[in-house]
PDBQT receptor file of N, H, CA, C and O in Angstrom, charges set to zero:
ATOM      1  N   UNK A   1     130.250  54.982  96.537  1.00  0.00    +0.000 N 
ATOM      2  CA  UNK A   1     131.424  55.453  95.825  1.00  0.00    +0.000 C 
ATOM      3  C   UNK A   1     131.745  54.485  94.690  1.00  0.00    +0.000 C 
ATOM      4  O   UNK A   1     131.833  53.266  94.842  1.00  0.00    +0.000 OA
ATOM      5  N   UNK A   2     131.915  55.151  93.512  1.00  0.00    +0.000 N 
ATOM      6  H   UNK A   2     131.844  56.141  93.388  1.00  0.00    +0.000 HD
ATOM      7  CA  UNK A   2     131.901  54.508  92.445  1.00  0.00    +0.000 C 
ATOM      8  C   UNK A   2     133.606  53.969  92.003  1.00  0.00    +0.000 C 
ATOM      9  O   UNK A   2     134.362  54.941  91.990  1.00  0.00    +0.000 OA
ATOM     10  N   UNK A   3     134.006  53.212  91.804  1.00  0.00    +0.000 N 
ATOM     11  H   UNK A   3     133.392  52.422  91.814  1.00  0.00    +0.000 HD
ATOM     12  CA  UNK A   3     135.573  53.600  91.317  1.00  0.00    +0.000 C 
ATOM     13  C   UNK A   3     135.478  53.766  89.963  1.00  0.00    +0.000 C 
ATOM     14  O   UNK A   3     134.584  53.401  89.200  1.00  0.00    +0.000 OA
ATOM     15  N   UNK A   4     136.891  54.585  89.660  1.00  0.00    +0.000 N 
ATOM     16  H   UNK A   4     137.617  54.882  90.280  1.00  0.00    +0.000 HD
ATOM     17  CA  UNK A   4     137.035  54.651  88.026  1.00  0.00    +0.000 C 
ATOM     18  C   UNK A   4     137.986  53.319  87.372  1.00  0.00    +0.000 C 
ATOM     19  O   UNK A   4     138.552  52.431  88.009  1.00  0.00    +0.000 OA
ATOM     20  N   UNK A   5     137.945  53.499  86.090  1.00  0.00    +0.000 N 
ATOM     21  H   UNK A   5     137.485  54.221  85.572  1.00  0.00    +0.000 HD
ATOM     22  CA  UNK A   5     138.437  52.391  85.302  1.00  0.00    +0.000 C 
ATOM     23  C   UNK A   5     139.959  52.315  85.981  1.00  0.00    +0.000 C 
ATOM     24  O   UNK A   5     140.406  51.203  86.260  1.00  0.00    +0.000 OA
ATOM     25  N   UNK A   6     140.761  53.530  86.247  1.00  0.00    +0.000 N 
ATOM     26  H   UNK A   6     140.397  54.433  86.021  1.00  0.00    +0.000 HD
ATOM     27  CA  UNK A   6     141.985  52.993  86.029  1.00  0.00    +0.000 C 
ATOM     28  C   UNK A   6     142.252  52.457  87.742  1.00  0.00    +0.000 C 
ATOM     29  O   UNK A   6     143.286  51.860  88.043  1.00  0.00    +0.000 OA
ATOM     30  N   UNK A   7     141.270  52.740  88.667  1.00  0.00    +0.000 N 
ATOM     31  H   UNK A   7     140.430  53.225  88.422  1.00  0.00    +0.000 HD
ATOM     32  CA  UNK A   7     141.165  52.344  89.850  1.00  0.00    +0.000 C 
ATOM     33  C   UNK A   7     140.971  50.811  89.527  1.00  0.00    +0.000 C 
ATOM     34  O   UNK A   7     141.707  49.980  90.059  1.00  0.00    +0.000 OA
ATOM     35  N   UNK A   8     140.239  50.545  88.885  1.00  0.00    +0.000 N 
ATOM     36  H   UNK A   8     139.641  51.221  88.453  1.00  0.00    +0.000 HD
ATOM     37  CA  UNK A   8     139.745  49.289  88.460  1.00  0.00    +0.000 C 
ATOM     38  C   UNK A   8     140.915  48.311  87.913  1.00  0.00    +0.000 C 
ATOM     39  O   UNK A   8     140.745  47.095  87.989  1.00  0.00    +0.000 OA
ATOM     40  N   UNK A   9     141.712  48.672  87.542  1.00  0.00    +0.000 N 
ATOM     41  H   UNK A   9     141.850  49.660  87.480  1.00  0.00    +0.000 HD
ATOM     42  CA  UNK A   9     143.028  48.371  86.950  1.00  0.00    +0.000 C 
ATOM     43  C   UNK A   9     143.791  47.915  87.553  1.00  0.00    +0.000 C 
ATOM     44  O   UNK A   9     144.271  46.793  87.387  1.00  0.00    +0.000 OA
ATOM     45  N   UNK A  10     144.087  48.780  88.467  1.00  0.00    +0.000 N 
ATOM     46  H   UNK A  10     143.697  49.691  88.601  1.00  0.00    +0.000 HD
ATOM     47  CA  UNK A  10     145.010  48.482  89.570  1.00  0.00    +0.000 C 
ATOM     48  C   UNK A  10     144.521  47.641  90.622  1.00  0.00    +0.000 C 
ATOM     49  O   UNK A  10     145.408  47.569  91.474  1.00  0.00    +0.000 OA
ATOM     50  N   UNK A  11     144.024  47.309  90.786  1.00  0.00    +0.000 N 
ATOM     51  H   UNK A  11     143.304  47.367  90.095  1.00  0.00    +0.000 HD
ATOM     52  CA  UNK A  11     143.381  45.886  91.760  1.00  0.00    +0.000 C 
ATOM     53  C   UNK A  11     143.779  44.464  91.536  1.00  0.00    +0.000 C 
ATOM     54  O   UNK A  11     143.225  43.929  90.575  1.00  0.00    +0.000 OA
ATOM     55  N   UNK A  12     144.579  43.775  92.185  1.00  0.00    +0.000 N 
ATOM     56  H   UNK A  12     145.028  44.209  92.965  1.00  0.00    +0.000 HD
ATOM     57  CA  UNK A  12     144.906  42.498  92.277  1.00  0.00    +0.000 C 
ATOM     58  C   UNK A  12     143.928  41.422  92.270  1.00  0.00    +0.000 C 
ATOM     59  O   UNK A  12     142.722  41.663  92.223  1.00  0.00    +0.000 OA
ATOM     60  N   UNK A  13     144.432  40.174  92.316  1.00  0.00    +0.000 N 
ATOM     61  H   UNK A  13     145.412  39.979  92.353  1.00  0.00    +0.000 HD
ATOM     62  CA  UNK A  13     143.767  39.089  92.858  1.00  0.00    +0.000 C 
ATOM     63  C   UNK A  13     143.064  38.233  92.069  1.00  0.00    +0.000 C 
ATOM     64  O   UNK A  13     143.014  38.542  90.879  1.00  0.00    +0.000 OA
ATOM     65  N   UNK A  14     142.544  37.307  92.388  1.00  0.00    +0.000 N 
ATOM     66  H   UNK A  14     142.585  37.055  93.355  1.00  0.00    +0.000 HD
ATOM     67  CA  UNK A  14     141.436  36.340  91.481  1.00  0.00    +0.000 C 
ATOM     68  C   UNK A  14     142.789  35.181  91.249  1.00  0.00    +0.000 C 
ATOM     69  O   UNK A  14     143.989  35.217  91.521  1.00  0.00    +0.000 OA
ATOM     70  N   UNK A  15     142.049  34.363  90.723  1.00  0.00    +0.000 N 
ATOM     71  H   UNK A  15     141.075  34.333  90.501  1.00  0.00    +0.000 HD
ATOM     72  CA  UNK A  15     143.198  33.425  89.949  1.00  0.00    +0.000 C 
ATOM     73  C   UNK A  15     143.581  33.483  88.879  1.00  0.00    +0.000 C 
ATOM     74  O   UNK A  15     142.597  33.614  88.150  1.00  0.00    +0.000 OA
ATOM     75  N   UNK A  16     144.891  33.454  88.054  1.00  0.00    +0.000 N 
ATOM     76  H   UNK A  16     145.690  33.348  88.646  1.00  0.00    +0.000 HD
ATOM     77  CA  UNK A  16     145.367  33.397  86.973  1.00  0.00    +0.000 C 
ATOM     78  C   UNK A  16     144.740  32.059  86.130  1.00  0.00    +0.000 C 
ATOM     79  O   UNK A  16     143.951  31.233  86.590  1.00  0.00    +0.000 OA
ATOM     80  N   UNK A  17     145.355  32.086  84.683  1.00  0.00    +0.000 N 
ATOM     81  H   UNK A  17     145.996  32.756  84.309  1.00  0.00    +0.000 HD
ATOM     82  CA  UNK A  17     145.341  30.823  84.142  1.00  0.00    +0.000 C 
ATOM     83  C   UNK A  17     146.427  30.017  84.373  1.00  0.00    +0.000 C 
ATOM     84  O   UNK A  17     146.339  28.943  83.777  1.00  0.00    +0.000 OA
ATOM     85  N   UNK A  18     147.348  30.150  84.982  1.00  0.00    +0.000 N 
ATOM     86  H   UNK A  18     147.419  31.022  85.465  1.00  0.00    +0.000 HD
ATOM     87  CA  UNK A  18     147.782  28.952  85.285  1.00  0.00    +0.000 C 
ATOM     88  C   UNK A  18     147.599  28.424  86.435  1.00  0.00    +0.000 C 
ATOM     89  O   UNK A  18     148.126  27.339  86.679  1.00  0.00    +0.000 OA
ATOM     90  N   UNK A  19     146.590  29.263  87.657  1.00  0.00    +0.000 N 
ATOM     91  H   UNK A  19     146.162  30.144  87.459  1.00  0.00    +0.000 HD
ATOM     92  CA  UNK A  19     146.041  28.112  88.912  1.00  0.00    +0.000 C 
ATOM     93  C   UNK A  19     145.035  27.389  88.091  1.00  0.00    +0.000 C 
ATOM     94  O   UNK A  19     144.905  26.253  88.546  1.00  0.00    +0.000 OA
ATOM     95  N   UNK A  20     144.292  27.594  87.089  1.00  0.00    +0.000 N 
ATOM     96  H   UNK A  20     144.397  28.517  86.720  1.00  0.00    +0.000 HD
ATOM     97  CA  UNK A  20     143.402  27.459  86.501  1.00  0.00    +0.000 C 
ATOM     98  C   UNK A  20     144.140  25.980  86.076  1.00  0.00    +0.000 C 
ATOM     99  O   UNK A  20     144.018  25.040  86.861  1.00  0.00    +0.000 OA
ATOM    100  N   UNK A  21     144.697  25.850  85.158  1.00  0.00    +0.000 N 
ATOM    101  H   UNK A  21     144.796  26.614  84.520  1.00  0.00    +0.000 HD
ATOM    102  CA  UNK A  21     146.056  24.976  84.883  1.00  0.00    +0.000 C 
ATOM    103  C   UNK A  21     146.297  24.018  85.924  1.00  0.00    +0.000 C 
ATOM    104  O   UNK A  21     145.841  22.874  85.924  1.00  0.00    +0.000 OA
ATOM    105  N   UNK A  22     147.129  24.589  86.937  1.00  0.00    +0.000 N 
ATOM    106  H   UNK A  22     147.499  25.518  86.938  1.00  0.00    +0.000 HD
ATOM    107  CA  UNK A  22     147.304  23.669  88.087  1.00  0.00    +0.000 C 
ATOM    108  C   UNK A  22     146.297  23.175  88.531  1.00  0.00    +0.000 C 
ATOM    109  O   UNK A  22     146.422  21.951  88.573  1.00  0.00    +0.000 OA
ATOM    110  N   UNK A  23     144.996  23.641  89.019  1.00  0.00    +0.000 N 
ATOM    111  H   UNK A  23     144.893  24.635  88.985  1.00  0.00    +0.000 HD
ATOM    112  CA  UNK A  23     144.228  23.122  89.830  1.00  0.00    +0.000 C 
ATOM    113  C   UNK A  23     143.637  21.622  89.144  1.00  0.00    +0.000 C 
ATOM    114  O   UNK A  23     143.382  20.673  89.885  1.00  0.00    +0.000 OA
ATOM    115  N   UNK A  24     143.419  21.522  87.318  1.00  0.00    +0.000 N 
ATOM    116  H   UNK A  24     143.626  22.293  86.716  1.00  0.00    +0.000 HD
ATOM    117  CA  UNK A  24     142.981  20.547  86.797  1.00  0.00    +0.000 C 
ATOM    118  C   UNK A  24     144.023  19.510  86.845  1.00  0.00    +0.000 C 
ATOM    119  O   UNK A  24     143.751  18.347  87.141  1.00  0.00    +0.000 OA
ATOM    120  N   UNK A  25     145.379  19.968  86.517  1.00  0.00    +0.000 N 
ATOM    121  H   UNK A  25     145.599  20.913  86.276  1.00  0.00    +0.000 HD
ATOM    122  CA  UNK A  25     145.963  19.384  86.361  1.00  0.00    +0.000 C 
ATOM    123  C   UNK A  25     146.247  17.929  87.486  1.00  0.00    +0.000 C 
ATOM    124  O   UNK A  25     146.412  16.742  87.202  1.00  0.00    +0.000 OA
ATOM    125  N   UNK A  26     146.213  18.647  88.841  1.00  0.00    +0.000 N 
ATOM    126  H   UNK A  26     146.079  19.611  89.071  1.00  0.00    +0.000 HD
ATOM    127  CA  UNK A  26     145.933  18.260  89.931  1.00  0.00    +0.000 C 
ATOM    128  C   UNK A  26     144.777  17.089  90.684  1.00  0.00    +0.000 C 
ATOM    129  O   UNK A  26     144.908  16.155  91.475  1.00  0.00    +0.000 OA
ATOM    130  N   UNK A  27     143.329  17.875  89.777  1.00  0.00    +0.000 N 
ATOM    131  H   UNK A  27     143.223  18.634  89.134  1.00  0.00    +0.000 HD
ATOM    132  CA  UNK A  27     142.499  16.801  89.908  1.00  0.00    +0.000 C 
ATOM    133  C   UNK A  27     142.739  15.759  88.960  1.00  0.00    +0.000 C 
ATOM    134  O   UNK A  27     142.368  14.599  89.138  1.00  0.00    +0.000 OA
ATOM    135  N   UNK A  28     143.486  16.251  87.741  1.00  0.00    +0.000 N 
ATOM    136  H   UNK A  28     143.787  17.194  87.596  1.00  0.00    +0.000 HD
ATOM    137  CA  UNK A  28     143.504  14.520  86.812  1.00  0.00    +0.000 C 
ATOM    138  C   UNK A  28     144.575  13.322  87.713  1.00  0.00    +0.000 C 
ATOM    139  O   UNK A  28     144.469  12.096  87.761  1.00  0.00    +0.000 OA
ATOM    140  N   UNK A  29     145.672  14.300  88.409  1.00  0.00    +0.000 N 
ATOM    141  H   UNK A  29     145.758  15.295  88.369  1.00  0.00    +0.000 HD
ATOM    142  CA  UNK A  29     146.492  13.252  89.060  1.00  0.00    +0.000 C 
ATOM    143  C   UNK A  29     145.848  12.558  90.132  1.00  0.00    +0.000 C 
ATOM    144  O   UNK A  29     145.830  11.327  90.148  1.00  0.00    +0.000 OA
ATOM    145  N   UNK A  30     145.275  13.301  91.099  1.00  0.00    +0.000 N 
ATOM    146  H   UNK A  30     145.289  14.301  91.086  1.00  0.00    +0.000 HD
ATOM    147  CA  UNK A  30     144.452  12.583  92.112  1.00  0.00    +0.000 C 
ATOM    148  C   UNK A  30     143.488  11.362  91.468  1.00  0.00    +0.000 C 
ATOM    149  O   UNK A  30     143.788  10.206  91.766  1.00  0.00    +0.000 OA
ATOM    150  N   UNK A  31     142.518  11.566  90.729  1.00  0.00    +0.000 N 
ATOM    151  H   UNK A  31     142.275  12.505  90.486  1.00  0.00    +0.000 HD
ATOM    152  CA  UNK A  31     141.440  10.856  90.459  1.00  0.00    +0.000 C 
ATOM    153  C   UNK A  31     142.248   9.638  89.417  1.00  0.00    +0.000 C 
ATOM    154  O   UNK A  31     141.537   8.663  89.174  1.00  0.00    +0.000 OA
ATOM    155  N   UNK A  32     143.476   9.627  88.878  1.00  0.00    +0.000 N 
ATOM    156  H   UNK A  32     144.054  10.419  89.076  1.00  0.00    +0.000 HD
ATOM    157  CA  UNK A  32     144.212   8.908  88.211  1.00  0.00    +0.000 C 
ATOM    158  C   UNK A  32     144.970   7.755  89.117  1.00  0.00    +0.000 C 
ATOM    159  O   UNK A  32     145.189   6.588  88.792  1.00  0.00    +0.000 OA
ATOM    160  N   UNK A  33     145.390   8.596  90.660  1.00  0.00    +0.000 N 
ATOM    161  H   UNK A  33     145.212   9.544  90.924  1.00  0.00    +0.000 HD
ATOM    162  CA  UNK A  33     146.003   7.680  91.542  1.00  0.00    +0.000 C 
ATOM    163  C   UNK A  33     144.687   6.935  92.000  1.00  0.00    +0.000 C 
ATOM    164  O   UNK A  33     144.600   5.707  92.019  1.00  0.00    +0.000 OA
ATOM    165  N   UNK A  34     143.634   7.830  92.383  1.00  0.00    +0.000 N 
ATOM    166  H   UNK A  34     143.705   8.827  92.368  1.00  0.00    +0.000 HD
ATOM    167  CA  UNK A  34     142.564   6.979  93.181  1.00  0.00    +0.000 C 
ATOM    168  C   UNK A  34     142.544   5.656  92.268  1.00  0.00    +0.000 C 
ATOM    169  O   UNK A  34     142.805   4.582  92.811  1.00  0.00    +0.000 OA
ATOM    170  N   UNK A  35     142.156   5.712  90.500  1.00  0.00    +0.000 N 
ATOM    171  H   UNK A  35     141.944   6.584  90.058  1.00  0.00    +0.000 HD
ATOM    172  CA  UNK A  35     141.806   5.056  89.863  1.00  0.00    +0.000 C 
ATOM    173  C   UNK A  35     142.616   3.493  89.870  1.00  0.00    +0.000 C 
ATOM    174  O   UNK A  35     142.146   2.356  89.907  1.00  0.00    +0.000 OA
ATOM    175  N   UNK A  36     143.954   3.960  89.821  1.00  0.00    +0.000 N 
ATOM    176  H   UNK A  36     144.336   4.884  89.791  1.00  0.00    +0.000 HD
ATOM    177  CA  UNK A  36     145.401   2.728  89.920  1.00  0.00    +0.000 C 
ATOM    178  C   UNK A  36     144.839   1.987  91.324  1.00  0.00    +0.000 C 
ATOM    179  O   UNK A  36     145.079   0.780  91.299  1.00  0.00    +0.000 OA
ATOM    180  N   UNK A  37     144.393   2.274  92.107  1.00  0.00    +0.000 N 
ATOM    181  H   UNK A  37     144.198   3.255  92.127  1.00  0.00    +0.000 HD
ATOM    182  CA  UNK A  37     144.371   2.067  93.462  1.00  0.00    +0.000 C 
ATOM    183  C   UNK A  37     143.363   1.183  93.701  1.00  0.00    +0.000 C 
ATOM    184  O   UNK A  37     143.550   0.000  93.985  1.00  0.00    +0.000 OA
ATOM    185  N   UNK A  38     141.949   1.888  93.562  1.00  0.00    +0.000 N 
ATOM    186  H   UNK A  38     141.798   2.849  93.331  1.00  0.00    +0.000 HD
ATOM    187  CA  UNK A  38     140.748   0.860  93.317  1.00  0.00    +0.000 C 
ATOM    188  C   UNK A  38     140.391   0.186  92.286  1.00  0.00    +0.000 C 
ATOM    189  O   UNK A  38     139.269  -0.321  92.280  1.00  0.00    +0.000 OA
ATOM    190  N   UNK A  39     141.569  -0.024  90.795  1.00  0.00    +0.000 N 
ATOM    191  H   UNK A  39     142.480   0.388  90.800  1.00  0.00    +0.000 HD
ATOM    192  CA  UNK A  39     141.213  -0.641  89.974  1.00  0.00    +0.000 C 
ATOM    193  C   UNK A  39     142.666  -1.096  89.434  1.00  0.00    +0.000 C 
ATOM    194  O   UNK A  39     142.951  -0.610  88.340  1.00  0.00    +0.000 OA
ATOM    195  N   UNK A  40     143.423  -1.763  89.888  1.00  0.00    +0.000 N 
ATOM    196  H   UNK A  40     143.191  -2.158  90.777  1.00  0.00    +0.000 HD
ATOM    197  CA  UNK A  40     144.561  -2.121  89.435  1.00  0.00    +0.000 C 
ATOM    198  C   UNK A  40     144.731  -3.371  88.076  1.00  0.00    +0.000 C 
ATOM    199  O   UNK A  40     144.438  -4.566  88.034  1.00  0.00    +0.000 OA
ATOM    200  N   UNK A  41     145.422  -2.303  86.928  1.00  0.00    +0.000 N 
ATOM    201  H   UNK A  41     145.660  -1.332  86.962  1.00  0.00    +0.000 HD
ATOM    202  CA  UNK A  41     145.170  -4.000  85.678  1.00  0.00    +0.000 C 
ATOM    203  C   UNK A  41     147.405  -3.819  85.609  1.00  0.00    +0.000 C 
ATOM    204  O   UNK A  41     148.382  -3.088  85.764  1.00  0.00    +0.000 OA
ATOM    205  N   UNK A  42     146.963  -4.978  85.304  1.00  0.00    +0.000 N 
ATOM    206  H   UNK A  42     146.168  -5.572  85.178  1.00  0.00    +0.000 HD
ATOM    207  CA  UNK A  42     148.109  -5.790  84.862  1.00  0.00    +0.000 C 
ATOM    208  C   UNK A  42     148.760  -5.008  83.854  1.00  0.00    +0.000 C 
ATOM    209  O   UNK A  42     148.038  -4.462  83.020  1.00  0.00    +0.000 OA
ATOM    210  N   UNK A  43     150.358  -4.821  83.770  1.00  0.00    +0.000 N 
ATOM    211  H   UNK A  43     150.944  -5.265  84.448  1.00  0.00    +0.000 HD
ATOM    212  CA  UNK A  43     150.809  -4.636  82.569  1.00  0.00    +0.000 C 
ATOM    213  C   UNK A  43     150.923  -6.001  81.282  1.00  0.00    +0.000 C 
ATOM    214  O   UNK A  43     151.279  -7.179  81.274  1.00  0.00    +0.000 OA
ATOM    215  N   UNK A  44     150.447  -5.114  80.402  1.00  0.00    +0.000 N 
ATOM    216  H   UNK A  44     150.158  -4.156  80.409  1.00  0.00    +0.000 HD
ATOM    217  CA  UNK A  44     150.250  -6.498  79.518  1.00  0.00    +0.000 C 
ATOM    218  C   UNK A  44     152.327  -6.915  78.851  1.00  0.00    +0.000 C 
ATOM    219  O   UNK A  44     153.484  -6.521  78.706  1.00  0.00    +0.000 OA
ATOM    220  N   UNK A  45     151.531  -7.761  78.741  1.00  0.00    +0.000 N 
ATOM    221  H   UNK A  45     150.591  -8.081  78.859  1.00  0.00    +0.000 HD
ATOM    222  CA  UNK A  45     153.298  -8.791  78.442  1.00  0.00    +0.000 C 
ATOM    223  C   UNK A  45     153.854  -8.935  77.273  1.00  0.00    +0.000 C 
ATOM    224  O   UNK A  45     154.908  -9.561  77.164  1.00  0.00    +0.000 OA
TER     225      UNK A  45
């Protein structure tokens, strides 16, 4: 069974662009804390 376009239409789901958004956004914070963590510099003076 084939569906038609406007069947096709009406179907939910997948991710938007803004999980798309969140999800990077997310890995820059993680890999940013890891970074502070295993590489801690000084504020300069």
């Amino acid at each position: 069974m084939e569906l038609t376009k406007a069947e096709l239409m009406e179907i939910n789901g997948g991710i938007g662009a803004w999980g798309v958004v969140g999800i990077v956004g997310a890995v820059i914070f993680i890999v940013g804390v890891i970074d502070g963590y295993v590489r801690p510099l000084a504020c300069p003076k």
